[in-house]
C-alpha positions in Angstrom: 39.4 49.7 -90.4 39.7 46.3 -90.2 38.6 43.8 -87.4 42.3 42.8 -86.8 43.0 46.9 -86.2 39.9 47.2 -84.1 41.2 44.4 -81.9 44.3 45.9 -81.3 43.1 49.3 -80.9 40.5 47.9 -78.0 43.4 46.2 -76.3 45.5 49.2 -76.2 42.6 50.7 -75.0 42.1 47.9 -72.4 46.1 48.3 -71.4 46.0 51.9 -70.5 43.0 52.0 -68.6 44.6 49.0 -66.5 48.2 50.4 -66.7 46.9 53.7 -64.9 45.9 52.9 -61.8 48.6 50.4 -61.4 51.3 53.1 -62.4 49.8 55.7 -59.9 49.8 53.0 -57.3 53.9 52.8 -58.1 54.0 56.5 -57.3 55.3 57.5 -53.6 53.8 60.6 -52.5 56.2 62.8 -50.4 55.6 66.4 -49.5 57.2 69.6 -47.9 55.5 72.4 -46.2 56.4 76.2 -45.5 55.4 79.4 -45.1 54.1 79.6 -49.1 52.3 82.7 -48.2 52.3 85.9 -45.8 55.1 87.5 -44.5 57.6 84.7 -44.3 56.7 83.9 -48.0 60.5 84.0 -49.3 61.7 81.1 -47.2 58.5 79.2 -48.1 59.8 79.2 -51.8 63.1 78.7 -51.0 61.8 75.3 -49.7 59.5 74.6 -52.6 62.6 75.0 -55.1 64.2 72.9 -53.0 62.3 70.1 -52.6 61.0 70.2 -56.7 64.7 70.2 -57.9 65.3 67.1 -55.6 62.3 65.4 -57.1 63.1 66.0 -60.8 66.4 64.7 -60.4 65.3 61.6 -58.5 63.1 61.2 -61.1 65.3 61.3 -64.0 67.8 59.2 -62.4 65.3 56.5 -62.5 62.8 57.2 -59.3 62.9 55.0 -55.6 64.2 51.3 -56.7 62.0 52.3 -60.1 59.2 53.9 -58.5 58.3 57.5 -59.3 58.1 60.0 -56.7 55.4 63.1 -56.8 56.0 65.8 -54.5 53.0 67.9 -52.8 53.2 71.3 -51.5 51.3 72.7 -48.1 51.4 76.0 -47.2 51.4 76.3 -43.5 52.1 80.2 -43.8 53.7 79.6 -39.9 51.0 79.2 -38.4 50.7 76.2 -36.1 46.9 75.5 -36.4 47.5 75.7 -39.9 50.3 73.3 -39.9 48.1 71.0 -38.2 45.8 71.1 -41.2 48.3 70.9 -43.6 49.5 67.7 -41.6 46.2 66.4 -42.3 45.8 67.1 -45.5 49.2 65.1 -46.2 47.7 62.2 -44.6 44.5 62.2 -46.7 47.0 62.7 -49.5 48.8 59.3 -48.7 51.8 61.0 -48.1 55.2 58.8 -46.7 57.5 61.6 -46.4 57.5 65.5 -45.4 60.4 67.9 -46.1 59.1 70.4 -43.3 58.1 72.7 -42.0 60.1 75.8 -41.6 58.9 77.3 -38.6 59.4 75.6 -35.3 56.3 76.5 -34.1 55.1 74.6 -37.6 57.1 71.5 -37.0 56.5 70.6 -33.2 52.3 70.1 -33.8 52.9 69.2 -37.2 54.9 66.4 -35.7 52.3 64.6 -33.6 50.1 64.1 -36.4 52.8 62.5 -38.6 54.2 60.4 -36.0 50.5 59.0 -35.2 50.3 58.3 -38.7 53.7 57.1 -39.4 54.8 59.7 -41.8 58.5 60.4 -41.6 59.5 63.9 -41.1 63.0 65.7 -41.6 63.2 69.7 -41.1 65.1 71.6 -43.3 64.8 74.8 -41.5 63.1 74.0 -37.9 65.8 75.1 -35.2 63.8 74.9 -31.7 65.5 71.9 -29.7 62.1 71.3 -28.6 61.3 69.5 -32.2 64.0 66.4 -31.5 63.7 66.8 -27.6 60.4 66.1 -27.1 60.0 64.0 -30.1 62.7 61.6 -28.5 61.0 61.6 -24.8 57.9 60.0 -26.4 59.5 57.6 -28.2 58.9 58.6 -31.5 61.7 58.0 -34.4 60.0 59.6 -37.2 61.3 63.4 -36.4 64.7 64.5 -37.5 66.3 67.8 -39.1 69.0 68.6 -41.5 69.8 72.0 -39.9 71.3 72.7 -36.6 69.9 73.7 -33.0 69.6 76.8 -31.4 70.8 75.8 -28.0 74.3 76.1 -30.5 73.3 79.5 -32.2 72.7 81.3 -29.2 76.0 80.4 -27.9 77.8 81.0 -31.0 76.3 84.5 -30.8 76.7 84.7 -27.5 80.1 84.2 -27.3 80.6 86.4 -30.5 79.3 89.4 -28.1 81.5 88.0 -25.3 84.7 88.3 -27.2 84.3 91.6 -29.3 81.7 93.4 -27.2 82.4 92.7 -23.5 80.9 95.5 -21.6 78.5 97.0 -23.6 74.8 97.6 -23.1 72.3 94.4 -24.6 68.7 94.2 -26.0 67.5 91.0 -26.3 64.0 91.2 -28.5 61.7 88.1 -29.7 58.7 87.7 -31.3 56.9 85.1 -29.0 57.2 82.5 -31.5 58.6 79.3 -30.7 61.6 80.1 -33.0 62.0 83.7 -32.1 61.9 82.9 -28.1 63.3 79.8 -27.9 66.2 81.7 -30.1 66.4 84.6 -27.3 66.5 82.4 -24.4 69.0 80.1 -25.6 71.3 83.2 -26.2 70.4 85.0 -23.2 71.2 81.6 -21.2 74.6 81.7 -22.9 75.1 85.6 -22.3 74.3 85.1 -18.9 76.5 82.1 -18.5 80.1 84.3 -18.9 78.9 86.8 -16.4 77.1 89.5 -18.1 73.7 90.7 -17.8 71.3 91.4 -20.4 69.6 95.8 -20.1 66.4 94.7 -21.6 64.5 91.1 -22.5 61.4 92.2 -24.1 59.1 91.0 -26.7 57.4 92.6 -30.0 54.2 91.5 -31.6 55.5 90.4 -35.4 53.5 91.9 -38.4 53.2 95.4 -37.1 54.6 98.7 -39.1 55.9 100.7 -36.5 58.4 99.5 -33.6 59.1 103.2 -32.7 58.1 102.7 -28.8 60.4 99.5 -28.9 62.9 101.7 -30.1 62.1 104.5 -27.4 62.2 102.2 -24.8 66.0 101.0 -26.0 67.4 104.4 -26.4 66.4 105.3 -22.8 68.5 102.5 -21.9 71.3 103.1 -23.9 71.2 99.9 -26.1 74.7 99.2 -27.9 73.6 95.6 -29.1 70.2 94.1 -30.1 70.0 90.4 -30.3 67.0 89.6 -32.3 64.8 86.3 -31.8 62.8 86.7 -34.3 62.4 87.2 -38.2 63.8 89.1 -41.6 60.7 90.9 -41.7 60.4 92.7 -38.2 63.7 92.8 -38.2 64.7 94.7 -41.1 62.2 97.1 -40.1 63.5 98.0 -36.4 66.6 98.7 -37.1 65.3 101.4 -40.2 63.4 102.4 -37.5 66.6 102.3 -34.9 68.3 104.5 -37.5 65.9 107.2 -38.1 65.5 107.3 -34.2 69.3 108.6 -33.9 70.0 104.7 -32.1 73.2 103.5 -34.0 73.4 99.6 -32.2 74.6 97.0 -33.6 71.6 94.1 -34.8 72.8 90.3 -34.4 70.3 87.7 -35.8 70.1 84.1 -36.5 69.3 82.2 -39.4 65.6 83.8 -40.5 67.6 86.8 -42.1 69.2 84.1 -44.4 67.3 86.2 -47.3 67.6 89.3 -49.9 64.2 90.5 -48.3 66.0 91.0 -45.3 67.6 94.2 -47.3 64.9 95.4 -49.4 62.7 96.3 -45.9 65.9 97.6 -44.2 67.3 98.9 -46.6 71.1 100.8 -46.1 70.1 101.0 -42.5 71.0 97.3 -42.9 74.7 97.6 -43.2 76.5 96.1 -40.8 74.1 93.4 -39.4 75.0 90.3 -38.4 73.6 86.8 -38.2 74.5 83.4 -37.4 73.9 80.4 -40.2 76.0 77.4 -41.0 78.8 78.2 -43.5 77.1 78.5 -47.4 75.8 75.9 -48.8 75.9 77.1 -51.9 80.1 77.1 -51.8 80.3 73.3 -50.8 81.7 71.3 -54.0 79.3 68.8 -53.2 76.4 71.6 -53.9 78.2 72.8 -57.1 76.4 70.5 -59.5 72.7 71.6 -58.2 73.8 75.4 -57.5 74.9 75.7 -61.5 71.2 74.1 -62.1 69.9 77.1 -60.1 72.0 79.4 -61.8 71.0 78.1 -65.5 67.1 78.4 -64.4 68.1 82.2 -62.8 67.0 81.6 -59.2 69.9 81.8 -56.6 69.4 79.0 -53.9 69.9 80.8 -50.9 68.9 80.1 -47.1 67.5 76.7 -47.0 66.6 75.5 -50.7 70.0 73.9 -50.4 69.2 72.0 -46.7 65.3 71.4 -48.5 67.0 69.5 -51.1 69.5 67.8 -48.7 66.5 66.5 -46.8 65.1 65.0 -49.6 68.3 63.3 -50.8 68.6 61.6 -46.9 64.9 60.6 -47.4 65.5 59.2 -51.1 68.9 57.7 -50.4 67.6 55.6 -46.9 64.4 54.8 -48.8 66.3 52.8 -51.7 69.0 51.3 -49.3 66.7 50.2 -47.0 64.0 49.1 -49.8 61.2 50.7 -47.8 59.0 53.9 -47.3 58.0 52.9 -43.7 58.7 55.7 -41.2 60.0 53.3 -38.4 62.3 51.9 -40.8 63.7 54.7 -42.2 63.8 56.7 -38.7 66.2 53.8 -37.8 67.9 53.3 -40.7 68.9 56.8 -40.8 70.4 57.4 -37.6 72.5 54.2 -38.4 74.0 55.5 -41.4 75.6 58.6 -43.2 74.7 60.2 -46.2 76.3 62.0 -49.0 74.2 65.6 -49.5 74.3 68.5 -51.2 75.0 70.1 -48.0 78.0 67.6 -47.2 78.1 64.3 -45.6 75.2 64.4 -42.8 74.7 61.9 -40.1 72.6 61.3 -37.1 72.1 61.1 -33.5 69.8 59.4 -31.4 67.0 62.1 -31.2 67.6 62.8 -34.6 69.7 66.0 -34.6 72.8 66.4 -37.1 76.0 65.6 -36.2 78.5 68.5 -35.7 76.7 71.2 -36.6 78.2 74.2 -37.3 77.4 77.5 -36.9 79.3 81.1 -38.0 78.9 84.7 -38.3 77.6 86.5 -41.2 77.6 90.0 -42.2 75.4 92.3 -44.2 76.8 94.8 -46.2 75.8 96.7 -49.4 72.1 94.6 -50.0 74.3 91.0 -49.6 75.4 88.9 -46.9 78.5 87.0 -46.7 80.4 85.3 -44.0 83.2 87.1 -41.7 
């Protein structure tokens, strides 16, 4: 080898031990965090499909004003205290951005720590009004959400029940969690609202097997509707358990049976179920680009992989506009603007909830669900 080779070879050498460091200093660390594992685990990868679709095609379109972006993935498994340490662990992480978390009761304590550490956070999935609410009475401008409220659900399901079920006999069931309750109050406020009166308002304790007394204690009282706060999982299995009981009500549920495992625990005692969520996704033409990409890698981007990936885009697209990362800027910058998503055109108000949100009813019928 000669010396002239040598010299080049150590300078190469030289290069790529200085280029590193400066490369991963070009790197913006964003993140999103879900229920990865337990019981809610489907959503959780709904999210993480999400959010790495939307970083691989930020990447290959060239990155954040030429700056790559690496995603990170915490599994809160909906637990708050364990939200709270995935929050943490972001921070340690240097991370600018969070695409999360799914559960309310996730997002609200998750929140604090990112707005004392300036990390900007946008829900795909978090529905509690509590989230934005309280977020905007403290003066913090680094919470917002792609999805809608449940103050809206509940009346869309509420007034559902109004028009086609006047009269008959309600259940309305929760699972204590800040989702699941919040949910159930915010319909039962509604339902109360046109004059009727709720038979039962009672809660279950989620991850049990057997909701046979729950079920018990609604055919003594005649139920003919259940509104469920609450999710896929405890769902699915009271009303099998409402079937074999001889109880034929109808089940309306929100937005956390937005999954096939909704079916496979309740199976045909299923049919018939209804649910509020906004209208597909997945048949917007502006998702049609990103759905086919699903489709080509066999994974069908149901529920919220669609609003994950939305939430990314309003991050990505502010962040290059705005030629910053910081979370006050972006907080601001956001609600002044609109932005062109997957999900359609989304913009802001002050407390950092979408405009016009819309909600409808879906029903479930032979394993799928489909709009009405």
């Amino acid at each position: 080898m000669t010396k002239t080779v040598q010299r080049a070879l150590a300078a190469s050498v030289l290069a790529l031990g200085l280029a590193g460091p400066a490369f991963a200093q070009q790197e913006i660390v964003i993140a999103t965090a879900g229920p990865i594992t337990g019981q809610y685990a489907a959503f959780g990868e709904q999210m993480k499909r999400g959010a790495e679709m939307a970083v691989a095609d930020i990447n290959a379109a060239g990155g954040i004003n030429g700056r790559r972006v690496r995603l990170e993935i915490g599994d809160d498994a909906c637990d708050p205290r364990q939200a709270v340490a995935v929050a943490n662990q972001f921070v340690a992480r240097r991370v600018s951005f969070v695409a999360g978390h799914f559960c309310s009761g996730s997002s609200i304590p998750a929140s604090a720590v990112y707005a004392e550490e300036g990390i900007l956070q946008i829900s795909p999935a978090s529905t509690n009004p509590r989230l934005t609410e309280e977020a905007a009475a403290k003066g913090w401008t680094n919470v917002l959400r792609v999805c809608g409220r449940d103050d809206i659900q509940g009346q869309v399901a509420a007034k559902f029940v109004n028009d086609n079920h006047k009269g008959k006999r309600v259940a309305v069931l929760h699972d204590r969690s800040a989702y699941g309750q919040g949910l159930a109050v915010e319909f039962q406020k509604a339902f109360n609202a046109s004059g009727n009166r709720e038979v039962m308002f009672d809660a279950y304790t989620p991850g049990e097997r057997d909701y046979s007394a729950l079920v018990t204690r609604m055919r003594q009282q005649n139920v003919e509707i259940i509104y469920l706060g609450g999710y896929h999982t405890e769902g699915g299995l009271i009303i099998r358990q409402a079937r074999e009981q001889g109880l034929q009500a109808l089940m309306i549920a929100a937005d956390a049976l937005v999954t096939d495992e909704f079916w496979s625990i309740s199976g045909p005692a299923g049919q018939g179920t209804l649910m509020t969520f906004a209208p597909d996704p997945r048949n917007k033409p502006t998702a049609a680009a990103v759905v086919a990409k699903f489709t080509a890698a066999n994974y069908n981007p149901e529920g919220y992989t669609l609003y994950t990936y939305a939430a990314v885009q309003v991050w990505a697209d502010a962040a290059r506009r705005a030629n910053s990362t910081d979370a006050k800027v972006l907080g601001a910058f956001i609600r002044a603007n609109r932005f062109q998503t997957v999900v359609g055109e989304l913009g802001f108000d002050a407390k950092g909830d979408v405009l016009n949100p819309e909600y409808v009813m879906y029903v479930w019928r032979d394993g799928k669900y489909a709009q009405m």
